[in-house]
C-alpha positions, -999 to 999 in steps of 0.1 A, spaced: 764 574 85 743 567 52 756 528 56 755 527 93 717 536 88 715 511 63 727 481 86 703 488 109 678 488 89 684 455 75 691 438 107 659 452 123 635 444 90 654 415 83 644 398 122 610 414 116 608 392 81 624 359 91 609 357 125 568 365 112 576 335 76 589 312 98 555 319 125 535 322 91 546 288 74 550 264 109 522 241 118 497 263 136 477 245 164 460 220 141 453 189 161 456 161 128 482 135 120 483 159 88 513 186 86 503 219 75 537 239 68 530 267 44 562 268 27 547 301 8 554 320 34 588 322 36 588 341 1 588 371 13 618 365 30 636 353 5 618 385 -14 642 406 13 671 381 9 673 393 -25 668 431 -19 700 425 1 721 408 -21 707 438 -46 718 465 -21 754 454 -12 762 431 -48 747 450 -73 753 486 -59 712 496 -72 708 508 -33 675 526 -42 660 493 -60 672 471 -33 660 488 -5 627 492 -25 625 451 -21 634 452 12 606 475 24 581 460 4 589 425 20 584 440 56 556 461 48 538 432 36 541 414 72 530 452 84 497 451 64 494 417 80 494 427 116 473 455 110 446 436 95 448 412 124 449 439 146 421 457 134 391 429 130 
């Protein structure tokens, strides 16, 4: 059950991550001939790639998962400081 739990978290934090860096770092609605991907944004997915690899490689569940819920959290603090001005 413990690992069953653990799979869905991953799956559900790790669409939450990848779907918000790859919003974060595209163009926006900039009308210039200039292209403004912010490649920086798509740290803290890799950020939860390697709290992953941590988890299931390294078997240090508590550190990986640690990395993986800071990762999502930061795209949390995100919304709510959007959602709140």
């Amino acid at each position: 059950m413990k690992s069953g739990l653990n799979i869905i978290w991953l799956i559900f934090s790790g669409a939450f991550v990848l779907l918000f860096s790859l919003w974060m770092s595209g163009p926006g609605i900039a009308e210039t001939n200039e292209p403004t991907y912010r490649l920086y944004f798509m740290i803290p997915f890799l950020v939860w790639l390697i709290g992953v690899f941590i988890q299931f490689y390294y078997k240090h569940f508590l550190f990986g998962f640690f990395v993986t819920l800071g990762a999502t959290f930061f795209y949390v603090s995100l919304v709510i400081q959007a959602a709140l001005l």
